[in-house]
C-alpha positions in Angstrom: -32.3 82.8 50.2 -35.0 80.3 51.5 -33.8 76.8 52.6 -35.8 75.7 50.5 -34.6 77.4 47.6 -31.2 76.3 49.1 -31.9 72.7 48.8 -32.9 72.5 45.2 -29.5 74.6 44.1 -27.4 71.7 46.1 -29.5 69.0 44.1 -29.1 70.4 40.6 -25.6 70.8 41.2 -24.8 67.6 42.3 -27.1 66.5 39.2 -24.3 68.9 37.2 -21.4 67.2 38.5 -22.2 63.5 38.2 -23.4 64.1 34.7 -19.9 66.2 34.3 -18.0 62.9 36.1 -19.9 60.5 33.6 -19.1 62.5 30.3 -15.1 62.5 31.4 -15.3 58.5 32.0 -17.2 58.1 29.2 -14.2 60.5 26.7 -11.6 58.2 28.2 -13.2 55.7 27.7 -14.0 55.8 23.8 -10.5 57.6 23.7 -9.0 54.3 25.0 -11.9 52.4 22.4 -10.4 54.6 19.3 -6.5 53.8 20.7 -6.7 50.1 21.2 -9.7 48.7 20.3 -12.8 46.8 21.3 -11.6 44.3 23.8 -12.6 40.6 22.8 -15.6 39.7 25.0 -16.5 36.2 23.2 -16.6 33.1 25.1 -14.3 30.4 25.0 -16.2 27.5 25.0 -13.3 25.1 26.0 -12.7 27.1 29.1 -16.4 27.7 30.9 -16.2 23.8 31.3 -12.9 24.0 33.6 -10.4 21.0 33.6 -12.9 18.9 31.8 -11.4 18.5 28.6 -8.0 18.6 27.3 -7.4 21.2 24.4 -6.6 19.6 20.7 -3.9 20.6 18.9 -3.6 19.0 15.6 0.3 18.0 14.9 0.8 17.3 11.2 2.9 13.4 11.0 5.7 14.5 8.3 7.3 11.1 7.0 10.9 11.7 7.0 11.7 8.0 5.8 13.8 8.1 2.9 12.4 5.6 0.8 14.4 4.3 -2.4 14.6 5.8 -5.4 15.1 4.1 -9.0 18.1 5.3 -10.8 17.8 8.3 -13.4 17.9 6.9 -16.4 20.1 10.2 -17.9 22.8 7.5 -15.8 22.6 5.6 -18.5 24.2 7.6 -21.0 28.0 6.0 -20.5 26.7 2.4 -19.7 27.7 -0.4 -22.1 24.3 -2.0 -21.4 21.8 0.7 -21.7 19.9 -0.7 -24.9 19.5 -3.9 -23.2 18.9 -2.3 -20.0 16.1 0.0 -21.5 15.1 -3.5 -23.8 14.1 -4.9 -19.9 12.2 -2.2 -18.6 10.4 -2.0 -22.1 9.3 -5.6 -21.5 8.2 -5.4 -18.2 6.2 -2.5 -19.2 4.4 -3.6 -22.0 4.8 -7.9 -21.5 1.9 -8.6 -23.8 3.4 -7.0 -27.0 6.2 -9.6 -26.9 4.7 -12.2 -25.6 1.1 -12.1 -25.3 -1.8 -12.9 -28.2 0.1 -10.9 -31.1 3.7 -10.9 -29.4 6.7 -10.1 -31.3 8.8 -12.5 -29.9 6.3 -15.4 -29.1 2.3 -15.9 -29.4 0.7 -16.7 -26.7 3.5 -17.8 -24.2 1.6 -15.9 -21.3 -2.3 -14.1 -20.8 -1.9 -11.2 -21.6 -0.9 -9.4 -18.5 2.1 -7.6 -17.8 4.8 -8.0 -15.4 4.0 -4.0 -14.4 0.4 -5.1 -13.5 1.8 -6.1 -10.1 5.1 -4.6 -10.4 3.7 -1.0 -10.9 5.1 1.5 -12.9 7.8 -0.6 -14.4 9.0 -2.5 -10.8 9.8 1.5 -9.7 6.6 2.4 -7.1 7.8 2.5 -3.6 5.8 -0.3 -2.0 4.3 -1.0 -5.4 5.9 -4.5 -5.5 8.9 -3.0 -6.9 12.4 -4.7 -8.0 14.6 -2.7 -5.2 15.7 -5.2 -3.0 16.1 -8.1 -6.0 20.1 -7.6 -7.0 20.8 -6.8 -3.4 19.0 -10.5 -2.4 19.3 -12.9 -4.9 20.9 -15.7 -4.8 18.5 -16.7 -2.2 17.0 -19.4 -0.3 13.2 -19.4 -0.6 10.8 -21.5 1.3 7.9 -22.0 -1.8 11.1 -23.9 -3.8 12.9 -25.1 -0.9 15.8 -24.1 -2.9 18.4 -22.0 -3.4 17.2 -19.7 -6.7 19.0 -17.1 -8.9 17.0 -14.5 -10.3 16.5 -16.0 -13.7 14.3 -18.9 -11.3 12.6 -15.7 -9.7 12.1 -14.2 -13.4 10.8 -17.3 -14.5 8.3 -18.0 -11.8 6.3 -14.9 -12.2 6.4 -15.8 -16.0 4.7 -19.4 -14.8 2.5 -17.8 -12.2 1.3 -14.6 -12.1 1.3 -14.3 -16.1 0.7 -17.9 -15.9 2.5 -19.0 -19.2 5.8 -20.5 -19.9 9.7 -19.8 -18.8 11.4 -18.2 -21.1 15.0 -19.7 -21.9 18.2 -17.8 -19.7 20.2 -17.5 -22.2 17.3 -15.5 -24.4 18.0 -11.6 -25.2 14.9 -11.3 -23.5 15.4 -13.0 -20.2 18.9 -11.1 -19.7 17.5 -7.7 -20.8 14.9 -7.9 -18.2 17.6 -9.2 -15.6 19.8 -6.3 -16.6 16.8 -4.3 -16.0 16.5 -5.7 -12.6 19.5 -5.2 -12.0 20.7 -2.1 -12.7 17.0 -0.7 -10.7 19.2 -2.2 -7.6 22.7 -1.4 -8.4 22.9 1.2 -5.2 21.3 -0.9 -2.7 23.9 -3.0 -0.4 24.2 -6.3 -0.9 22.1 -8.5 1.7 20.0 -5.6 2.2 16.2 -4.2 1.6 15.7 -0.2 1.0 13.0 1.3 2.4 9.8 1.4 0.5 10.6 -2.1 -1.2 7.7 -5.1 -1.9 4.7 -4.0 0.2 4.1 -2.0 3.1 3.0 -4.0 6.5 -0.7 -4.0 7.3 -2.3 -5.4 10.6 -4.1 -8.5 10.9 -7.9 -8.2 11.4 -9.6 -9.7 14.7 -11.8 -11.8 12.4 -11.8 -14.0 9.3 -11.6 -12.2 5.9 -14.9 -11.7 4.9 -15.5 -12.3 0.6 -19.1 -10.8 1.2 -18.0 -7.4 2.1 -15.3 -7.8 -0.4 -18.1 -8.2 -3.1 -19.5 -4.9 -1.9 -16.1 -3.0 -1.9 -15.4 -4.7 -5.6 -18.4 -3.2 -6.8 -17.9 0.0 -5.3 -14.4 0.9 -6.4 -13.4 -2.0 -8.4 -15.8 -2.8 -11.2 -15.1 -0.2 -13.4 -11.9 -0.8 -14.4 -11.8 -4.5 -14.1 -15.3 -4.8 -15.0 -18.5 -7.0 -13.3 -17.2 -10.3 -14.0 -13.1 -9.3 -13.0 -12.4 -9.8 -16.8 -10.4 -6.3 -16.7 -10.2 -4.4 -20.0 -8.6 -5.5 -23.0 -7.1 -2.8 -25.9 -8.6 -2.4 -29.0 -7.0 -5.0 -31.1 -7.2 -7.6 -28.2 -3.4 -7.5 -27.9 -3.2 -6.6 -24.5 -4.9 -5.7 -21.1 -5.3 -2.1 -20.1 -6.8 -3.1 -16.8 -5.9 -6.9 -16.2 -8.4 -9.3 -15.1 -8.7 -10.0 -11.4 -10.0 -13.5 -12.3 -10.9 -15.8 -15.1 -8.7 -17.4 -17.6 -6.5 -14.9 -18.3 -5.7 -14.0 -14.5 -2.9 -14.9 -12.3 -2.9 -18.5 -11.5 -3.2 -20.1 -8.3 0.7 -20.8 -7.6 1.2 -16.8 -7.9 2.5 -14.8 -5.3 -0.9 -12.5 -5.0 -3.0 -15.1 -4.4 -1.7 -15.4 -0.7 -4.2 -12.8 0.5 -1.9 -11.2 2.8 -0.1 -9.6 -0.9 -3.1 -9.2 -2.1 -4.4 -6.9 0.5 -1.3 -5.4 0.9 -0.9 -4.5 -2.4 -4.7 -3.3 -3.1 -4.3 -1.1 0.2 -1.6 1.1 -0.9 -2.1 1.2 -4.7 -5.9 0.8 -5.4 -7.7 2.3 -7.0 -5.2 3.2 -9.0 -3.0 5.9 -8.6 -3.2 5.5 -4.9 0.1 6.4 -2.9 0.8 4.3 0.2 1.3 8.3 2.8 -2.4 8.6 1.0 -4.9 4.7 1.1 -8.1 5.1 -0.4 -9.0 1.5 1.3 -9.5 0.9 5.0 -8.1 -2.6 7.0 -11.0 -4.3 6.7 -12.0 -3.2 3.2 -8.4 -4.5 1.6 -8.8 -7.8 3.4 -12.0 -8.2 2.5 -11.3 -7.3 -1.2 -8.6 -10.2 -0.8 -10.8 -12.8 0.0 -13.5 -12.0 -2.9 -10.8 -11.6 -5.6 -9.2 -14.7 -4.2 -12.2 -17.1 -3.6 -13.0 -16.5 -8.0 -12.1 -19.4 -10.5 -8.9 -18.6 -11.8 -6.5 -21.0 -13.3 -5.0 -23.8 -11.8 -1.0 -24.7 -11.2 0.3 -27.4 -10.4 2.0 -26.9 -6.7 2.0 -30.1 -5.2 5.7 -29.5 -4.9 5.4 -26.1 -3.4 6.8 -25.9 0.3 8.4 -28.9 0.5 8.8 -28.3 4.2 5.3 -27.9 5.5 6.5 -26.0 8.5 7.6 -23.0 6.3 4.4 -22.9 4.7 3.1 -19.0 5.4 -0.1 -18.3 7.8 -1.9 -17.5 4.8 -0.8 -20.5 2.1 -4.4 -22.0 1.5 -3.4 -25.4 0.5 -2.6 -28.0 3.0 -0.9 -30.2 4.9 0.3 -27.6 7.7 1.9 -28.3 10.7 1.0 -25.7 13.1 -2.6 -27.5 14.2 -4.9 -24.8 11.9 -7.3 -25.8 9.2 -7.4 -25.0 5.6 -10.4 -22.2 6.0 -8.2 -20.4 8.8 -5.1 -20.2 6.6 -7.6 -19.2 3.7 -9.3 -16.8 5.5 -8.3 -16.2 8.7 -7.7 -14.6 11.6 -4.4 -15.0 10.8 -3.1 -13.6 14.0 -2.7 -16.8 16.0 -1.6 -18.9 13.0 1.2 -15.8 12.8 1.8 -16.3 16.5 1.8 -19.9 16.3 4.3 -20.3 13.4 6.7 -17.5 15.0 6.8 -19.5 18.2 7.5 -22.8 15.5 10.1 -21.2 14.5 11.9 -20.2 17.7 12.0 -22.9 19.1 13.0 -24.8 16.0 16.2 -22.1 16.0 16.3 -22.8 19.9 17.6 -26.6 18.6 19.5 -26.0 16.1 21.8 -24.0 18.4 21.8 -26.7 21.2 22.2 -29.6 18.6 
């Protein structure tokens, strides 16, 4: 055979066997392909940028607070004082039908709200303003009376405030079925003590003055239509009683009651507005409940007389608009705020006034 003959033999053989070498790669391959599968060849994003950025890993917050609980009413069963117990709730649910513009028990003695309007769902929501901590506190000193007051006096105050009518007698059916009420809703809680999930839930304090502007914008945005343009809220049919109360006007909460400090006022909007609202789930921001606060607030409403509110001005709260104070601050900043250095301020007060009393 010619070399040159020779030559071209070697080449298509060596042709041969690399094509024979690339067919038996290529079978274990797709073997290996059809075994395991197509190995993932994406690319991670978060690591072609090394040790730039930290990885997120979202970490659901579970509240494990166990927040009270009203009694079950099946309890009742057995109880000596369940008519006038369930007589209580009934007038705390529905106020105006016994006392309101056609009430059963007395025309016109209050607006027209009822006493669930702030306490919600019958003084049961947790952090709805509810009655939990009432049996377990009262007898108790409070600051606004400078008194000692029983909880017919704390009965009677939101009767003479917040539905801005008149007391009703103590020794009424009416005024010991709601205090039965009261306090069978607390019977479980210790004396002295405050269950978790009672009055309102704790907001922060904004870095500025409340502002009622942007509280005019929230009102009309998620306000207005239950408790309508001019915060007149929604009467029934018959006129007998408020499905939405009014936020202002002349049949709203006076100026002596306890939401028109705007610290409960926020507070309350924040974790119950619009309602239902649930305080694990605010439909409100800070700065939007504050702000609400100081538009609701700042409307004509009606007018107490509580020139003998806080007879000890130095116990007057950071947010108590009416003066004279003693901590140095102005009527505008204890309107309006910020209320963090008036808070500071009147903490330090305080102290220090403790500080003496121990020394003395």
């Amino acid at each position: 055979m010619k070399e040159e003959e020779k030559q071209t033999l070697l080449k298509v053989i060596r042709q041969l066997l690399g094509l024979t070498t690339i067919l038996l790669f290529g079978g274990i391959a797709l073997a290996l392909i059809l075994i395991f599968g197509l190995p993932d060849l994406s690319v991670d994003k978060d690591k072609t940028t090394k040790n730039t950025a930290v990885e997120k890993v979202e970490v659901e917050i579970v509240d494990t607070v166990k927040y009270w609980q009203a009694p079950n009413e099946n309890s009742l069963a057995n109880n000596s004082k369940k008519d006038l117990i369930l007589y209580g709730k009934d007038i705390i649910a529905n106020t105006a039908n016994y006392f309101g513009p056609a009430g059963k028990v007395s025309k016109n003695k209050i607006n027209g709200m009822n006493c669930q309007n702030c306490h919600l769902d019958a003084g049961t929501k947790v952090f709805g303003n509810n009655y939990s901590a009432v049996a377990s506190t009262y007898p108790k000193y409070r600051a606004r009376s400078g008194a000692t007051e029983d909880i017919y006096k704390r009965i009677n105050d939101c009767f003479e405030r917040s539905l801005n009518g008149k007391a009703l007698a103590v020794e009424s059916k009416e005024m010991q079925a709601i205090a039965a009420y009261i306090n069978w809703l607390g019977k479980d809680v210790r004396k002295g003590k405050k269950p978790a999930g009672s009055g309102f839930k704790e907001m922060a304090f904004l870095d500025r003055a409340a502002d009622p502007s942007n509280g005019n914008l929230v009102y009309n945005q998620k306000c207005v239509s239950c408790h309508k343009a001019n915060g007149e809220g929604q009467w029934n049919e018959t006129k007998t009683a408020f499905i939405y109360p009014p936020l202002w006007g002349d049949n709203s909460y006076n100026n002596g009651a306890g939401l028109y400090r705007l610290s409960n006022f926020a507070k309350y909007v924040k974790y119950n507005m619009p309602n239902p609202t649930y305080h694990n789930n605010p439909q409100l921001s800070d700065e939007e409940a504050w702000d609400l606060a100081a538009f609701v607030n700042t409307q004509v409403r009606p007018k107490k007389d509580i020139s003998k509110d806080w007879p000890k001005i130095e116990e007057k709260p950071f947010d108590h608009p009416y003066g004279p104070y003693a901590d140095g601050f102005n009527e505008a900043e204890h309107k309006f705020g910020p209320f963090k250095p008036i808070k500071s301020k009147l903490d330090l007060m305080k102290k220090e006034q403790d500080k003496n009393k121990k020394t003395s």
